[in-house]
N, C-alpha and C positions, 0 to 999 in steps of 0.2 A: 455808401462805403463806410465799414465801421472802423477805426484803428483799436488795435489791441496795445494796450499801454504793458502788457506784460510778457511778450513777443521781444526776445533780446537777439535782435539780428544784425547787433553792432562789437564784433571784438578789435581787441588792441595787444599788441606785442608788447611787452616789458620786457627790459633787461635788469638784473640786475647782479653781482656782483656776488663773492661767496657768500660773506657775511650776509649779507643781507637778504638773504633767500635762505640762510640757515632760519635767523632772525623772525622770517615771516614765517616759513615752517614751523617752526617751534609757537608762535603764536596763535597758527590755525589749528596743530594739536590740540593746543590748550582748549581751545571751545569748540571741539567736536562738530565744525561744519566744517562745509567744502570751503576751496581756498577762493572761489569765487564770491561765494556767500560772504565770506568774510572780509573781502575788501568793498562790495558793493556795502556794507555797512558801516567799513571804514569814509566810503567816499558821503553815504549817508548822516552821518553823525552819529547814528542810533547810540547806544548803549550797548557793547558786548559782554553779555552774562556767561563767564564762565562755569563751566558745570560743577557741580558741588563733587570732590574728593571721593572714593570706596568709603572710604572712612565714615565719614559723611553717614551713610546708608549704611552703615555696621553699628553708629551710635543711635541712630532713628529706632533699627530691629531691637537693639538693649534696651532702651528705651520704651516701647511696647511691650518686650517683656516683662519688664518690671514692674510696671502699669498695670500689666493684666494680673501680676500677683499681687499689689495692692489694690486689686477689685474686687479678687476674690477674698481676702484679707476683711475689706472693709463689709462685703458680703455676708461673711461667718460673723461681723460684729452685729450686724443689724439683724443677724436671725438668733444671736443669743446663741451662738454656738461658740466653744472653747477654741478660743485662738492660740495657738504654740508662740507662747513668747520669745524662742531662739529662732524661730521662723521669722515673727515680725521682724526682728533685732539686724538680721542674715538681709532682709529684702532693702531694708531701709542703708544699711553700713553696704551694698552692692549700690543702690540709688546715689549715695553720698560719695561713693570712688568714681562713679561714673560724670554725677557734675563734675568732679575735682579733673578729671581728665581734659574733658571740654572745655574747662574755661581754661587750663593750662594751653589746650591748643588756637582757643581763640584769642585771646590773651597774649600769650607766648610766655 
């Protein structure tokens, strides 16, 4: 007879009180798992990774953009073709507002 270690055939009732059921609400939104999940890792110790902002994933996509014009940028340099200097100027001073944002936000 084999035991299955991952068979959860043991629940428990909590109570709890308004606040503190907004409290845990609002915490289990925060990390996108079920509210069970989330306290079996409370009872666990783990580490709860909250998921990264929209935001987040709007500076990533900027960020590749920009990338891929200073690749095709550095592209035209290596094949000796005439690079538009208001273009260079344009991608780099877009690259340089886009750190400034980020560190502002991570920073504060």
């Amino acid at each position: 007879m084999t035991i299955d270690r991952h068979r959860r055939n043991h629940e428990i009732k909590v109570r709890f009180n308004d606040n503190e059921f907004e409290e845990l609400n609002k915490k289990v939104s925060q990390t996108k798992m079920s509210r069970e999940k989330f306290i079996r890792h409370c009872i666990k110790k783990t580490e709860i990774k909250m998921p990264p902002s929209i935001d987040f994933y709007k500076w990533i996509n900027e960020c590749n953009a920009i990338g891929n014009n200073l690749n095709q940028i550095a592209k035209q340099l290596n094949m000796h073709f005439e690079v538009d200097k208001n273009e260079c100027l344009a991608v780099l001073n877009n690259l340089n507002n886009l750190i400034q944002i980020m560190e502002n936000e991570i920073r504060g």
